[in-house]
C-alpha positions in Angstrom: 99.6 84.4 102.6 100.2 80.5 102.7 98.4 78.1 100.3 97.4 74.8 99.6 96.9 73.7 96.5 94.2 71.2 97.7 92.5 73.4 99.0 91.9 76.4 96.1 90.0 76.0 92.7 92.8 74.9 90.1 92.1 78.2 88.4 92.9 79.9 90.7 96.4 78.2 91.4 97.0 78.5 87.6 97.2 82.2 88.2 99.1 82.5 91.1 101.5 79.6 89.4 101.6 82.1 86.3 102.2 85.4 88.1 105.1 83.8 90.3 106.8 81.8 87.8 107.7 84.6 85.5 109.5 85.8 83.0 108.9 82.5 81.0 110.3 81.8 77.4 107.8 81.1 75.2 108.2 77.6 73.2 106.0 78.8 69.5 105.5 75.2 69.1 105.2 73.8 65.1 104.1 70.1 65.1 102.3 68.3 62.0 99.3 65.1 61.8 99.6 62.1 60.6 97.4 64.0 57.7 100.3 66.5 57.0 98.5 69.0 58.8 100.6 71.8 60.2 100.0 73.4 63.5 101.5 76.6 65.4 101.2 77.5 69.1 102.9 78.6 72.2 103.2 77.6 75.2 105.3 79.3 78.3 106.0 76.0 80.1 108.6 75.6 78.5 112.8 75.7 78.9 116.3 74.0 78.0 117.3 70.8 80.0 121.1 70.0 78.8 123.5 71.3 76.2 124.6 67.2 75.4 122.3 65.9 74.3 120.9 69.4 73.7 117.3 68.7 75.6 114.5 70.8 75.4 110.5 70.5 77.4 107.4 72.2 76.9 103.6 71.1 78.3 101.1 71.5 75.9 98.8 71.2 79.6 95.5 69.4 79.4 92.8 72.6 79.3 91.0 73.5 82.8 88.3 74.4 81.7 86.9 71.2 80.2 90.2 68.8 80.3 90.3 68.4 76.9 94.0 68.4 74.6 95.7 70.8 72.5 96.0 69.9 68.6 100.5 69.6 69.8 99.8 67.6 72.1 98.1 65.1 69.7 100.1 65.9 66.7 103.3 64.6 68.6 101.7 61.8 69.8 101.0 60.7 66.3 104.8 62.5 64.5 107.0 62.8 67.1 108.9 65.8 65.8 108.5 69.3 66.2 110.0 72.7 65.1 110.3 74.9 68.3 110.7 78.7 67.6 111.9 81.5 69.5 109.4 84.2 70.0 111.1 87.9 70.0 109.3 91.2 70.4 108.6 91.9 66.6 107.0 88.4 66.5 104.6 88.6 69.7 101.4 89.8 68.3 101.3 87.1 65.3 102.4 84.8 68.3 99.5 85.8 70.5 96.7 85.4 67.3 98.3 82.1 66.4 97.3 81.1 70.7 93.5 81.3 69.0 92.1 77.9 69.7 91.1 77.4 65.8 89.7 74.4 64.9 92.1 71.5 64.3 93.1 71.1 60.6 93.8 75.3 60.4 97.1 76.0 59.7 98.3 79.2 62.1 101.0 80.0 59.8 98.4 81.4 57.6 95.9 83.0 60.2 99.0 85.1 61.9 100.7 85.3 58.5 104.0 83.8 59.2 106.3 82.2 56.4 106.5 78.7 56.4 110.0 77.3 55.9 110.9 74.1 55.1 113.1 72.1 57.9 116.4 70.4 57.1 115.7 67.5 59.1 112.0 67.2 60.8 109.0 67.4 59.1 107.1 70.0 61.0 107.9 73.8 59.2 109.8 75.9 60.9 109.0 80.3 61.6 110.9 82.2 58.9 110.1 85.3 61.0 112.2 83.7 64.4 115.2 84.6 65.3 116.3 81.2 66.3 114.5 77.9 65.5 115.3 74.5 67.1 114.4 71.2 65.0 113.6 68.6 67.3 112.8 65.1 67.6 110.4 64.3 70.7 111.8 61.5 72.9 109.0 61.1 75.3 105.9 62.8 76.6 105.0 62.4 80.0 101.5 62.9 81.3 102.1 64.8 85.1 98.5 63.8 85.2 94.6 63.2 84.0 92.8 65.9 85.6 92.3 69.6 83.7 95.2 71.5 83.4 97.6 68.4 84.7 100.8 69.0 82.1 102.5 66.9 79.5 106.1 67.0 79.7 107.5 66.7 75.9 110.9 65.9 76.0 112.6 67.0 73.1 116.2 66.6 71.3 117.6 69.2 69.1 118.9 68.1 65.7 119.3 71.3 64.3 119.4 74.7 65.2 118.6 77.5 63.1 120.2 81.4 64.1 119.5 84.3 62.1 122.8 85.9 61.5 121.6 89.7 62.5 121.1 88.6 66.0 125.1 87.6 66.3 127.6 89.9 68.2 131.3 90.4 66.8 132.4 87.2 68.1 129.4 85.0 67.2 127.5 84.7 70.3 123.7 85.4 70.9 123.8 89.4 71.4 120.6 89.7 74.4 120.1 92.9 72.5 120.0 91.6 69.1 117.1 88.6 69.8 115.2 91.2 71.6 113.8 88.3 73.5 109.8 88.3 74.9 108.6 86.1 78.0 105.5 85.3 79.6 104.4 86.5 82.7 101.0 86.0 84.3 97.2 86.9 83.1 97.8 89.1 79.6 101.3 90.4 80.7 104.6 90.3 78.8 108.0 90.9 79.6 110.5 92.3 77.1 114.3 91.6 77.6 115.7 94.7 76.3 116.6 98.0 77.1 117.1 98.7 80.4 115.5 95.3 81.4 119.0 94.1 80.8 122.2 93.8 82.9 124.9 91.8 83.8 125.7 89.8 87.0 129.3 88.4 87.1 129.1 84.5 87.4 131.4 83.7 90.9 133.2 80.8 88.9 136.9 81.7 88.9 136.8 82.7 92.9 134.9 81.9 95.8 133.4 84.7 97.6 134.0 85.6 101.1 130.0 85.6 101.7 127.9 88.4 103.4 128.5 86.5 106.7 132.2 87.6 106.7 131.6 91.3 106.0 132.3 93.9 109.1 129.5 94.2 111.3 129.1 97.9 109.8 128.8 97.5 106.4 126.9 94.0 106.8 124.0 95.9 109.5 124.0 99.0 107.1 120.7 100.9 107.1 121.2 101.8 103.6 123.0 99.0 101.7 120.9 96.6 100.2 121.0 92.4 99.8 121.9 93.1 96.1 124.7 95.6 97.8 126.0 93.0 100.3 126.0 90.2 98.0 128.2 92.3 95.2 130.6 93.4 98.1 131.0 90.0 99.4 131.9 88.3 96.3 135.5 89.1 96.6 138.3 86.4 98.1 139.3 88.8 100.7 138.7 92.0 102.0 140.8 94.2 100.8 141.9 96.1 103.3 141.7 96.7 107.3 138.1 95.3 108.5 138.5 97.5 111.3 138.9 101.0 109.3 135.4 100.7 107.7 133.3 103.6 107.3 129.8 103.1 109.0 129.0 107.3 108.2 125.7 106.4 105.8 126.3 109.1 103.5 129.4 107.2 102.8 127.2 103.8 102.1 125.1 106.0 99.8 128.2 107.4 97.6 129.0 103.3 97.7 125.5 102.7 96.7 126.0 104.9 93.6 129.3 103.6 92.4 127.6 99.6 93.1 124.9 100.9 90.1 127.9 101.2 88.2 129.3 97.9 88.9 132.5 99.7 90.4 133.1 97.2 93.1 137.0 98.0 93.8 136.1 101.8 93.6 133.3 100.9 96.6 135.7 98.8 98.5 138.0 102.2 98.8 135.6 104.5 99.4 134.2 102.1 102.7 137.9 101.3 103.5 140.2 104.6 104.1 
């Protein structure tokens, strides 16, 4: 299927947009009037932009259905500052009833009975329940447009960051299964990072990779190794070993299969090369 945007109702590319571009982190966006009113929401347009200056956007979009904008929006439009918190699975059904589009001037802090913390720096509250929040001052908004559901870029600098200690591994760092992360995918469906969800991927930054293109002819026409196969086989500087002695018996790419679950690259690399 090929589409043009032009040519489909917006809704419908909204949920094609949604389904594709997915998992998404979820920005739980707090942002106060001019009033000192507080406001909470989330929006899934949302991701980091730099380490320095630490840069962070979400869209508060303009709504499709009558092209009318979301109490954020305005608020950081009138105090550009706003407390963005990270949304993990123990927070996502308070998350999803703070989404309710109550009328402006109700704080959702109260309605999905969240503690409200005082921030060091901003004036917008941060989540006492989130595992990490990010005080931010907003440096721009951008409008990507005037129509319903166009999106408003707001660019935002982080002047503090907030980590709960009991999502820190041994040396410090973020543990994935700690934050027990949550992300947006499309129509009412979420994603949780945990579990078996997670695995690891070495980063090719300390070699460069031969690339699939150099592997033999029988492992790279296999019938039963896969792209994820070929692309973890060819990440090595060199082959190691006679190109010319590799097994193309498929019951030996199976057994290599199996030991490339395991992330036992070298052990694979014998196995094809005897």
């Amino acid at each position: 299927m090929t589409i043009d945007p032009k040519e489909i109702p917006v809704g419908k590319m909204h949920s094609y947009l949604l389904g594709a571009v997915s998992p998404r982190p979820i920005a739980f966006a707090s942002t106060i009037d001019k009033d000192g009113n507080v406001n909470l929401s989330p929006f899934s347009f949302f991701n980091c932009f730099g380490a320095n200056p630490p840069i962070l956007i979400f869209s508060p979009a303009r709504r499709g259905r009558d092209n009318t904008t979301k109490h954020s929006y305005e608020n950081v439009l009138e105090v550009p500052e706003v407390v963005i918190n990270i949304v993990n699975y123990a927070l996502v059904q308070q998350m999803s009833l703070a989404s309710t589009e109550y009328p402006k001037g109700v704080n959702e802090f109260v309605k999905a009975g969240l503690t409200q913390v005082a921030s060091s720096v901003v004036k917008p509250p941060r989540v006492g329940e989130a595992p990490v929040a990010f005080e931010c001052k907003v440096l721009q908004v951008i409008p990507t447009g005037t129509e319903g559901a166009a999106g408003n870029l707001v660019i935002c600098e982080v002047v503090r960051m907030h980590i709960k200690d009991e999502i820190l591994d041994a040396e410090g760092k973020i543990d994935p299964y700690k934050i027990d992360a949550v992300a947006r995918m499309g129509g009412d469906w979420y994603c949780r990072a945990n579990g078996e969800a997670l695995f690891k991927v070495p980063k090719p930054l300390e070699k460069i990779g031969i690339g699939i293109d150099q592997l033999p002819a029988a492992i790279r026409n296999s019938k039963v190794l896969t792209g994820n196969d070929l692309g973890m086989l060819a990440n090595v500087e060199k082959l190691p070993g006679d190109s010319h002695a590799v097994s193309a018996d498929l019951k030996v790419h199976a057994e290599v299969r199996q030991l490339l679950e395991q992330s036992k690259i070298e052990e694979a690399w014998k196995m094809l090369i005897r």
